[in-house]
C-alpha positions in Angstrom: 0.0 0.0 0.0 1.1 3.5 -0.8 -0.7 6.7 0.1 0.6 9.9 -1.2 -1.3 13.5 0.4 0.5 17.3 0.1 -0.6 19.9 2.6 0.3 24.1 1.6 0.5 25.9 4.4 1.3 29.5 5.4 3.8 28.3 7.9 7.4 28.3 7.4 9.1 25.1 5.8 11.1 25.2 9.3 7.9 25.5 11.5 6.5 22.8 9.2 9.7 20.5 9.0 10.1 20.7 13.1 6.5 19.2 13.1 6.9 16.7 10.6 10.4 15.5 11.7 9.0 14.1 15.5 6.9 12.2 16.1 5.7 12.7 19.1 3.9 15.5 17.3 1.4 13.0 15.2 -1.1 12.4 17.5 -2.0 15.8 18.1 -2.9 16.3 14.4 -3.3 12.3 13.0 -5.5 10.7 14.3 -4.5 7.2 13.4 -1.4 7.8 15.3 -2.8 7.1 19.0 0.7 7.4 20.6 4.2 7.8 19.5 6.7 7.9 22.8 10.3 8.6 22.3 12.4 4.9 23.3 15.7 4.5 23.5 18.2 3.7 20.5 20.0 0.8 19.7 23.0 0.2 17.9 22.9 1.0 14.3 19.8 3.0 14.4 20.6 5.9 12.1 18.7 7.9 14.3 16.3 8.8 17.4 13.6 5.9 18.0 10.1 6.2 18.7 7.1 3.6 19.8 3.9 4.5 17.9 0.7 3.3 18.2 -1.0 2.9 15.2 -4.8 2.8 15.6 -8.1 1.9 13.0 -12.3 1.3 13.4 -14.6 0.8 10.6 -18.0 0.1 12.6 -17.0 -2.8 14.6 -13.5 -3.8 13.0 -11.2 -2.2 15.1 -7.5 -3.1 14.4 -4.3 -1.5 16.2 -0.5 -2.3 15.7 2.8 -1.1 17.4 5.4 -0.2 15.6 9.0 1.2 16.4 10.1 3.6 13.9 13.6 5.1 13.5 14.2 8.7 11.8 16.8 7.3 9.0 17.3 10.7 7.3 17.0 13.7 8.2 17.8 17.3 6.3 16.6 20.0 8.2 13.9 21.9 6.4 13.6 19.7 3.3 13.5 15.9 4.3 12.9 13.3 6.8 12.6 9.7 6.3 11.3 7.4 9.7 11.5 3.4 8.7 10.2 0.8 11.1 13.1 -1.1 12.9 11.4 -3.8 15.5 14.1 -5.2 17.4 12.6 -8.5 18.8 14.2 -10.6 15.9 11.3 -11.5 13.7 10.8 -10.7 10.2 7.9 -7.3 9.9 6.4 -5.6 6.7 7.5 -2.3 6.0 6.6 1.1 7.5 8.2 3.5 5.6 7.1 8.0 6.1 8.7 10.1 3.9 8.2 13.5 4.1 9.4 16.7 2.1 8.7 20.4 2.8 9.2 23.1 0.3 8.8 26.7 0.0 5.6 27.6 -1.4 3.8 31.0 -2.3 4.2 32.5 1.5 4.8 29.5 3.2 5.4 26.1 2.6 4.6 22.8 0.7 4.5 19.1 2.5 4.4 16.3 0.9 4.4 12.8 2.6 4.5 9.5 0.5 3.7 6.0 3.4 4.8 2.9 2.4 3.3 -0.2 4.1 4.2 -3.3 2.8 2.1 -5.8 4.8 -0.9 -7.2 4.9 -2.3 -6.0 8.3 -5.3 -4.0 6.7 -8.0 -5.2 4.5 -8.9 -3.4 1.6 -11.3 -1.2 3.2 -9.3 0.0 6.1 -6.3 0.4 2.9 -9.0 3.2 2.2 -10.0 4.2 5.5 -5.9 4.9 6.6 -5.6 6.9 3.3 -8.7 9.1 3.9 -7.7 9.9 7.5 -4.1 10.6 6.1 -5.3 13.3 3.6 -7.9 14.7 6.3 -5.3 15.3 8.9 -4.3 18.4 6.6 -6.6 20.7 8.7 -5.4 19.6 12.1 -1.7 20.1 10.7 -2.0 23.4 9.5 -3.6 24.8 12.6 -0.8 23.4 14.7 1.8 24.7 12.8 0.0 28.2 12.8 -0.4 28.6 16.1 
């Protein structure tokens, strides 16, 4: 699965990018992100570490997954990558955020492209994850504007 979604905002691309780059942020503005708590870093991690709590309901169907994600690039104000790295030895799909931010007319452009290469969601909660992902635009840009 791949979901693309671009937010314009009048914020700066630094404002935005600071947002973007932690994720502890996500929660406050995606709401299928129920948690993300900083965790510790283990060797070869390219960078900081996070737990996040992915969370999903379509009427009954409720599904959740934790995942740790590692910030694997990062350049300040243009793009950050975060890749899942479990550490308990088994084999897991792909998690893979990429976001960019440019300058746009007075502010700035994001663009985020996620990556998930599992099967953990059926095909309407495929739908579901990329709805909520292009509706969390709103909640962004009034956290970067205030």
């Amino acid at each position: 699965m791949d979901v693309r979604a671009d937010l314009t905002t009048q914020a700066s691309p630094e404002v935005l990018f600071d947002v973007v780059a932690d994720l502890g942020t996500y929660p406050r503005w995606l709401d299928i992100v129920g948690r993300a708590t900083p965790t510790d870093a283990n060797p070869g991690d390219a960078g900081p570490a996070w737990l996040v709590d992915l969370q999903g309901q379509l009427g009954p169907l409720r599904r959740s997954k934790r995942l740790r994600m590692v910030r694997t690039e990062c350049r300040p104000a243009d793009l950050v990558r975060f890749e899942r790295h479990d550490v308990d030895g088994r084999d897991h799909s792909d998690w893979v955020l990429t976001a960019t931010v440019a300058v746009a007319d007075g502010g700035s452009r994001l663009e985020v492209h996620l990556h998930y290469g599992g099967s953990l969601w059926v095909p309407l909660l495929d739908r579901l994850l990329a709805d909520e992902i292009r509706s969390s635009g709103r909640r962004l840009a009034e956290l970067v504007a205030s």
